[in-house]
Phi, psi and omega in degrees: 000299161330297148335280169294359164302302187302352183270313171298295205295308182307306177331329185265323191305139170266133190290166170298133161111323194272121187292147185274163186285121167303148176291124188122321171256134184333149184243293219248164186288108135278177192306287189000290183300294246274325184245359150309315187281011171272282194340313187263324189277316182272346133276359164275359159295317184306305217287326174296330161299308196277017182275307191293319185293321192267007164270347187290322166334283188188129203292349197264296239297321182314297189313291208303331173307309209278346173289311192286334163313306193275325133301024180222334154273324162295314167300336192273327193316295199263032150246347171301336210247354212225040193271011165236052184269083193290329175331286159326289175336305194281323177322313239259321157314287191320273186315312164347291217292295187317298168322280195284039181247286154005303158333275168326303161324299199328297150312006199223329189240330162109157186297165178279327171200159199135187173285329214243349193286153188097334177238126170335138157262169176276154171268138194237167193289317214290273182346295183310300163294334147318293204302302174316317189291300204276332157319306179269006146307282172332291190313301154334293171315287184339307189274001152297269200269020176213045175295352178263333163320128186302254202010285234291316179308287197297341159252030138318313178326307210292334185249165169105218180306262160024258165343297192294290189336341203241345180272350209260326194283309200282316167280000168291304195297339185282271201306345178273337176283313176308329195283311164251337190315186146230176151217148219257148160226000000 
């Protein structure tokens, strides 16, 4: 028994040279991490269809599709491999939020520039299930990285057993959508 304590604990021991993990952040993938990085990875599939359709539109609405496609895989990539990178964690909260406000505008006052400006876009199945993805992502971050915020307490539910139910459902939701949604102009 003893042995293998000591097998674990060298195992865990950070090498020479290797900075040690702040007190407080995660060493190892809870379900948690594990399904923000589902989350952020099945919208960035999404972002990538509509990526193709908004380069036919106006060439900046594609780069931001393609900006946002390639940060949101890259980010699950490299918080899968990273999971007490809070820097990343908080990147990855900062952008959610931004998407879905970008969202929100889009739909509601219409983007600011582009061929299109000033008018609304329609909702679409493909939007919606994003939107969703970049919500309860963020809300996951949140609670990662603020468990002591009355917020992070009261969306405890949301980690652990929960969590995975609602990334595995939410990435179900994801692929059905790329699959029948469209998104309309």
């Amino acid at each position: 028994m003893l042995v293998n304590m000591a097998a674990v604990v060298q195992q865990n021991a950070p090498r020479r040279g290797q900075a040690r993990p702040k007190e407080g952040t995660p060493r190892e993938r809870s379900q948690t991490i594990v399904t923000a990085c589902a989350i952020s990875a099945a919208a960035g599939v999404i972002h990538a269809v509509a990526m193709v359709d908004h380069f036919d539109h106006h060439w900046l609405y594609g780069v931001f599709f393609l900006v946002v496609t390639y940060f949101q895989v890259l980010w699950a990539v490299w918080v899968y491999r990273h999971p007490g990178d809070r820097r990343a964690l908080t990147a990855g909260t900062i952008v959610s939020v931004s998407i879905i406000a970008v969202w929100v505008v889009s739909r509601t006052v219409g983007t600011p520039v582009g061929p299109d400006a000033g008018n609304p876009e329609s909702i679409g199945a493909m939007d919606v299930v994003a939107t969703l993805d970049q919500l309860v992502l963020a809300g996951l971050l949140f609670t990662i990285l603020k468990p002591a915020g009355q917020l992070a307490r009261r969306m405890a539910w949301i980690s652990g057993a929960p969590a995975v139910r609602l990334g595995v459902m939410l990435c179900s939701a994801s692929l059905f959508a790329t699959l029948l949604g469209s998104h309309s102009h």
